[in-house]
C-alpha positions in Angstrom: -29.2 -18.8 -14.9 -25.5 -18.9 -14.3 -23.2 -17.1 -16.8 -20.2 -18.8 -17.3 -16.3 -17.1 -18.4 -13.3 -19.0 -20.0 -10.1 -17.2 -19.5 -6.3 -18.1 -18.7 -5.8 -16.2 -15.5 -8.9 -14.9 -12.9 -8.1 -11.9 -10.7 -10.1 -11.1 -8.0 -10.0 -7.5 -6.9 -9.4 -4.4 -9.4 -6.8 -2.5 -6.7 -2.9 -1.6 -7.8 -2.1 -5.2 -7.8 -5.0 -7.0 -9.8 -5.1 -4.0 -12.3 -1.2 -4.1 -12.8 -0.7 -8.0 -12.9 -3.5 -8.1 -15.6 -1.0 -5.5 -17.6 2.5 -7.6 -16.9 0.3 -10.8 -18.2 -1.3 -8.8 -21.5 2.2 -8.3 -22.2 3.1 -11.7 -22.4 -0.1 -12.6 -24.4 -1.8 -13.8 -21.8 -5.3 -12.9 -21.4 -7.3 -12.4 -17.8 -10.6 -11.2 -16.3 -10.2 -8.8 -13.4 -13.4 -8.2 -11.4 -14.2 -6.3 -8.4 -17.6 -5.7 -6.5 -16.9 -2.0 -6.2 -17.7 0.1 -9.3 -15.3 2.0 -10.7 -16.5 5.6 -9.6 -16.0 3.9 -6.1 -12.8 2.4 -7.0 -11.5 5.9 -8.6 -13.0 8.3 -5.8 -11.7 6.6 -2.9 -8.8 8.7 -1.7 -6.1 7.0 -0.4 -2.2 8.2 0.0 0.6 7.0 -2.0 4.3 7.2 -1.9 5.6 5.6 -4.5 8.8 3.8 -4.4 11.0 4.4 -7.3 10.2 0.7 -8.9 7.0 1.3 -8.6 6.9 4.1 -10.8 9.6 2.6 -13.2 6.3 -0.3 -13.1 4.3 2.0 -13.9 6.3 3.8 -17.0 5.6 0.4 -18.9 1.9 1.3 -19.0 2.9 4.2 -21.5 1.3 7.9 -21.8 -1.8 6.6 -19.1 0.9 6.9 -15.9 1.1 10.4 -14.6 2.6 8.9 -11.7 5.9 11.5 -13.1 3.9 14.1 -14.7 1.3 15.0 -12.1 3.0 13.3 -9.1 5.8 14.9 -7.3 9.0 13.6 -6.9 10.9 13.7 -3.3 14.6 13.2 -2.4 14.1 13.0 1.2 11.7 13.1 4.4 12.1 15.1 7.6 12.9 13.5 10.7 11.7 16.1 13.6 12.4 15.5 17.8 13.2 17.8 20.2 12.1 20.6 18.3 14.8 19.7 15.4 14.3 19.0 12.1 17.0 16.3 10.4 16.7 15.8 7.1 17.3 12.1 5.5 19.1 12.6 1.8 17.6 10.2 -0.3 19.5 10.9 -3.4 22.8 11.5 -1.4 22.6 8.0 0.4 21.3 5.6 -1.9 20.7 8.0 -5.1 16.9 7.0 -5.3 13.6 9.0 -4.8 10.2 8.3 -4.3 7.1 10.4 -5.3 4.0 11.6 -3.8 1.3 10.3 -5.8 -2.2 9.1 -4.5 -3.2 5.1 -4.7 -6.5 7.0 -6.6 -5.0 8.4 -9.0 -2.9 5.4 -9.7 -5.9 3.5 -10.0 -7.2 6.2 -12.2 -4.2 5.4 -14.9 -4.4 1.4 -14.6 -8.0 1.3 -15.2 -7.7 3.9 -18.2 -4.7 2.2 -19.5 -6.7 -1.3 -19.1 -10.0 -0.4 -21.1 -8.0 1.7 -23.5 -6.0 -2.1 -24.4 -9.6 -3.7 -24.3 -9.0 -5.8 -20.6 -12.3 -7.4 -19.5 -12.5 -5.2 -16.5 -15.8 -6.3 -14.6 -17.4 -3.8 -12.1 -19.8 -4.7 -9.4 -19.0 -8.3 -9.3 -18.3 -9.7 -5.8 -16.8 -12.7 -5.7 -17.9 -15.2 -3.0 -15.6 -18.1 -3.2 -13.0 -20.0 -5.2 -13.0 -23.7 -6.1 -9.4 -24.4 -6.6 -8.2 -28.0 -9.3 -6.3 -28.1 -12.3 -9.1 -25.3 -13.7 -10.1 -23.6 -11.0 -13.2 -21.3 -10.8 -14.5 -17.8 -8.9 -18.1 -18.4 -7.7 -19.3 -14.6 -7.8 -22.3 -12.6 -8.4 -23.2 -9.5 -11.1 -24.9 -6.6 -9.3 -28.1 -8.0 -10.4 -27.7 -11.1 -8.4 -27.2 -12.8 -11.2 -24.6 -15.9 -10.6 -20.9 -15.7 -12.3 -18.7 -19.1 -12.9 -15.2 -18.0 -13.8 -12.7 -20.5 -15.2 -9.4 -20.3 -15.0 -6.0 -21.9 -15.6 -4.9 -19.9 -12.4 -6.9 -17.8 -9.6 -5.4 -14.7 -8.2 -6.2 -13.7 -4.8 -5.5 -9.5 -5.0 -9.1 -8.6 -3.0 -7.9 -6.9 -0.4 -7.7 -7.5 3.5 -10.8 -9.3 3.7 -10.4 -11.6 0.7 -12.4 -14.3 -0.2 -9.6 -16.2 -2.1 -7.5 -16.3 1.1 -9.7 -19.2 2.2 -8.8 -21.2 -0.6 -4.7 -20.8 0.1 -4.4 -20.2 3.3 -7.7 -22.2 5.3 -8.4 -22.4 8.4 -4.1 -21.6 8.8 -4.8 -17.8 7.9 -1.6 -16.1 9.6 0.5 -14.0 11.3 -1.1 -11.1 13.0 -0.9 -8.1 15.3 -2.7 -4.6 16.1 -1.1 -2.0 17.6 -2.4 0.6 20.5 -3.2 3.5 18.6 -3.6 4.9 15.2 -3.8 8.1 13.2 -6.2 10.8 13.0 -6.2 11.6 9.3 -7.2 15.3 8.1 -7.7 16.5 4.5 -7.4 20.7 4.4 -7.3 23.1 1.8 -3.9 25.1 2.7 -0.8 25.4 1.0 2.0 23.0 2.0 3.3 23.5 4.9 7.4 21.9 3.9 8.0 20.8 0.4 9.1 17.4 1.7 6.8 14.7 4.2 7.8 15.5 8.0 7.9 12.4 10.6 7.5 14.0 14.1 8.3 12.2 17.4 7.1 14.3 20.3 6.2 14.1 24.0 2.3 14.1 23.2 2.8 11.6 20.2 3.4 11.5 16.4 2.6 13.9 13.2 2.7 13.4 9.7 2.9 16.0 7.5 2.2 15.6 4.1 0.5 17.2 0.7 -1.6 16.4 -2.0 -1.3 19.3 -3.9 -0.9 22.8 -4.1 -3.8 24.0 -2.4 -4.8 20.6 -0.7 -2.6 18.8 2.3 -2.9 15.6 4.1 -2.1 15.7 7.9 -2.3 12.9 10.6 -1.5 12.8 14.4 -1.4 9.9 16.8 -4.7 9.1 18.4 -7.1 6.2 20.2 -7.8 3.9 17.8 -11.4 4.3 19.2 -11.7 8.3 18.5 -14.5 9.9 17.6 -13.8 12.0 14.5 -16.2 14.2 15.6 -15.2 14.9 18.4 -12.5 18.3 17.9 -13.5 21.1 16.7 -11.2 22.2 13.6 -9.1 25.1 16.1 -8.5 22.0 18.4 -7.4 19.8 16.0 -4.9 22.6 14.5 -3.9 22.7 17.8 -2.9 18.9 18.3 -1.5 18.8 15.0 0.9 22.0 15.7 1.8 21.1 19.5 3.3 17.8 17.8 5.7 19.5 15.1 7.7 22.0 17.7 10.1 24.2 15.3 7.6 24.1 12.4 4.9 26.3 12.1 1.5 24.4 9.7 -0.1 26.6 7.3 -4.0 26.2 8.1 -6.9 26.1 6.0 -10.3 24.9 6.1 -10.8 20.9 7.1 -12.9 18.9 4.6 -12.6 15.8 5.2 -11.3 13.8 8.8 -11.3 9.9 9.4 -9.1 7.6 11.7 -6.9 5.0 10.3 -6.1 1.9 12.4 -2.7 0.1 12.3 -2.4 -3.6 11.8 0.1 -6.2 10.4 -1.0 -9.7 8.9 1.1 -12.1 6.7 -0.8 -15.0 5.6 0.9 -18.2 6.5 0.3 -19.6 2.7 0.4 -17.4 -0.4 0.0 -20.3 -3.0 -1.9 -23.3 -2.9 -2.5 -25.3 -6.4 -3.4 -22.5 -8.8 -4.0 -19.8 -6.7 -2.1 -17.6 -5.4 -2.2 -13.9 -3.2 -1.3 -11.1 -4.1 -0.9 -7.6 -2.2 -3.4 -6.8 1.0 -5.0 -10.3 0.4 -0.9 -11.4 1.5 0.1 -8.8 4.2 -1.0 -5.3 5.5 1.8 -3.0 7.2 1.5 -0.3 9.2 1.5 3.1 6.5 4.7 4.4 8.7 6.7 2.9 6.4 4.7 3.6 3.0 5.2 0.3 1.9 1.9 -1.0 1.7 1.1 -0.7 -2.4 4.7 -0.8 -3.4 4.8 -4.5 -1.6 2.1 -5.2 -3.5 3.3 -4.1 -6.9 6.7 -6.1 -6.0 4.5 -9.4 -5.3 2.7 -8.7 -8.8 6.1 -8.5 -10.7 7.1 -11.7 -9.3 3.9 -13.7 -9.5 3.7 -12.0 -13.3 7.2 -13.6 -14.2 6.0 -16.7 -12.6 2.7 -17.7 -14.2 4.4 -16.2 -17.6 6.7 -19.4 -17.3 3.8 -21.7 -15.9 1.3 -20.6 -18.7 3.3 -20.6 -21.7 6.1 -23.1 -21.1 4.7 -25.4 -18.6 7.6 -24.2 -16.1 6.6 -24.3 -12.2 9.8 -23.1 -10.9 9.1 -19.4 -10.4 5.4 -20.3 -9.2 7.0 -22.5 -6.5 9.5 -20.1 -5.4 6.6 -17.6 -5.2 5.8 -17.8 -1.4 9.3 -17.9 -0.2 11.0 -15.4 -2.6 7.9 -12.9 -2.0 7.9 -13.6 2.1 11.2 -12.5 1.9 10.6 -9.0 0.9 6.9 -9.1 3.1 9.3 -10.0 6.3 11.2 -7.4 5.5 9.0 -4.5 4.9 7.1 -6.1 8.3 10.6 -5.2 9.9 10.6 -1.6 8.6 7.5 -0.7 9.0 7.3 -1.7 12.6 10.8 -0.2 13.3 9.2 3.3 12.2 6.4 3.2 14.0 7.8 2.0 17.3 10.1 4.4 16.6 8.1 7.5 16.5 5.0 7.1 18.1 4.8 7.4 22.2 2.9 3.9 23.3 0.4 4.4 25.9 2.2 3.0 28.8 5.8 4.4 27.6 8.0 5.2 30.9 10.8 7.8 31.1 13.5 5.0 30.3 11.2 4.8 27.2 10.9 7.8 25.7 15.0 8.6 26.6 15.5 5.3 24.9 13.3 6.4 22.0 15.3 9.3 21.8 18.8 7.9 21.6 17.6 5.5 18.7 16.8 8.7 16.4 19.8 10.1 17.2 21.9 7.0 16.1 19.6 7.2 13.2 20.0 10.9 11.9 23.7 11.3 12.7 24.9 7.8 11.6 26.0 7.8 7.7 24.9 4.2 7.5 21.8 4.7 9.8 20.8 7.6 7.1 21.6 5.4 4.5 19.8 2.1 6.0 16.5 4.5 6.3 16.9 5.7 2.4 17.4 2.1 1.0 14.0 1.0 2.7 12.2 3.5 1.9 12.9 4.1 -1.8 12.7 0.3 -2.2 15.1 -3.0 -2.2 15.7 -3.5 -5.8 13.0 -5.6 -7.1 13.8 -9.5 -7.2 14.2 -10.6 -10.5 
């Protein structure tokens, strides 16, 4: 037997961007049903990095005392940018007098969810979703974790499940988008050691890129260009100490044991439609981006603040105007975190076939980067975060 929901506003997928959208729209009186086919130990154990933009967390302040996106994250007023065994700091707060802060998509998560039961949101775990019927009410077809059929209706579907969403079909088709994978990615290590620079260092070297980064105190997050295709277990922890340190000349990494390893792949994808009828995408559903960039949640959180304002008109003052500006006021901001993101990476990794002129080239680019005033200050602005549209 099917069980069948009424609400004003279905949103598929309980990641930053369904959770917080469901929040903006409470706000506004208007009610929603978030599912996800995760439960929420999965959802809330899953680590992930975050660098949070400072909208993001200025976002996240109007959740109240449930954000500790201030309070246990850590603010940062700059990144490292390290080549030729020289380390060149990038001034956040003296070029564009922003920050960002170190704070892990979890723990985010974490806060949302809290902050979404706490306010009684119909948060529904373990519900996967396997298509949506779009029309003047639309409905999610899904399924309990019983089996047991779901029939959502809706004044207005939201699309915010991720890279392999289901609600994509239903906005984008057969048309789905814009798309490229690049020739390597990172090998991603979790240790426990003390931080090794208080501030994230982006490494360009002769045998490839390193990340270093923290988590906390006693925890750190490292990564180092690799083969997509690399076996995780194939280094021993001295060896992959080794590759780590070889590609941050000039700094010297504070070891510990590793606990956890894993290999991230990079991809970009913009959908070619982000609103068809009345449903709409939101976040990895949308676009990915390379995580050079960190941009990958804060675009998210920026599409939610502008779908939010949109279906606030639509659902209480039967406006369309925001809702159809949706897809080309949001592209503009996707476009231009694509731009970014790529620009980093191409700029600090070593491609696979890179030739002399290449890496010379590479080179020169960091330089007019790091001792450029406006180069500085073009870095800063995009990654701290183009002022949210209104």
């Amino acid at each position: 037997m099917t069980t069948t929901v009424r609400t004003r506003v279905a949103i598929i997928g309980a990641g930053p961007a369904g959770l917080m959208l469901s929040h903006l729209l409470a706000q506004a009186g208007i009610e929603s049903v978030v599912i996800d086919q995760r439960t929420r130990d999965e959802i809330e154990s899953t680590i992930r990095a975050g660098i949070l933009e400072q909208g993001t967390v200025e976002l996240l302040d109007t959740i109240g005392p449930a954000s500790r996106a201030r309070t246990v994250g850590h603010r940062h007023d700059g990144i490292e940018l390290r080549f030729d065994g020289e380390g060149h700091r990038i001034d956040f707060a003296e070029s564009v007098g922003r920050a960002v802060w170190l704070y892990p998509q979890h723990e985010v998560l974490k806060d949302l969810i809290a902050a979404r039961l706490a306010a009684g949101q119909d948060l529904r775990f373990g519900v996967t979703a396997d298509g949506v019927e779009d029309g003047d009410h639309p409905r999610v077809h899904a399924r309990d974790a019983d089996g047991v059929p779901v029939e959502i209706e809706a004044d207005f579907v939201v699309g915010s499940d991720g890279s392999r969403s289901v609600a994509r079909a239903a906005v984008a088709g057969s048309r789905n988008g814009s798309f490229r994978e690049y020739p390597f990615a990172w090998f991603g290590i979790l240790c426990e050691a003390p931080p090794s620079s208080e501030e994230l260092i982006y490494s360009n070297s002769p045998d490839g890129f390193a990340l270093v980064s923290q988590r906390s105190a006693t925890v750190q997050r490292m990564y180092f260009q690799c083969d997509p295709d690399t076996d995780t277990a194939a280094f021993s922890e001295a060896q992959l100490w080794d590759e780590l340190q070889k590609r941050v000349p000039g700094t010297t990494l504070r070891e510990g044991p590793i606990f956890q390893r894993d290999v991230l792949r990079f991809r970009s994808f913009v959908a070619n439609e982000l609103r068809r009828g009345r449903v709409a995408l939101v976040g990895d559903a949308a676009h990915t981006v390379p995580p050079t960039g960190a941009k990958g949640m804060n675009l998210a959180i920026a599409d939610v603040r502008l779908l939010a304002a949109a279906l606030r008109a639509f659902l209480l003052e039967s406006d369309e105007r925001l809702l159809d500006a949706y897809p080309d006021t949001a592209s503009r901001r996707i476009w231009k975190a694509q731009h970014f993101s790529w620009w980093m990476t191409n700029m600090l990794h070593v491609t696979p076939d890179a030739t002399d002129f290449d890496r010379r080239r590479q080179l020169g680019e960091l330089r007019s980067v790091v001792e450029s005033e406006h180069g500085r200050a073009y870095l800063a602005e995009a990654y701290c975060g183009w002022p949210l549209d209104a």
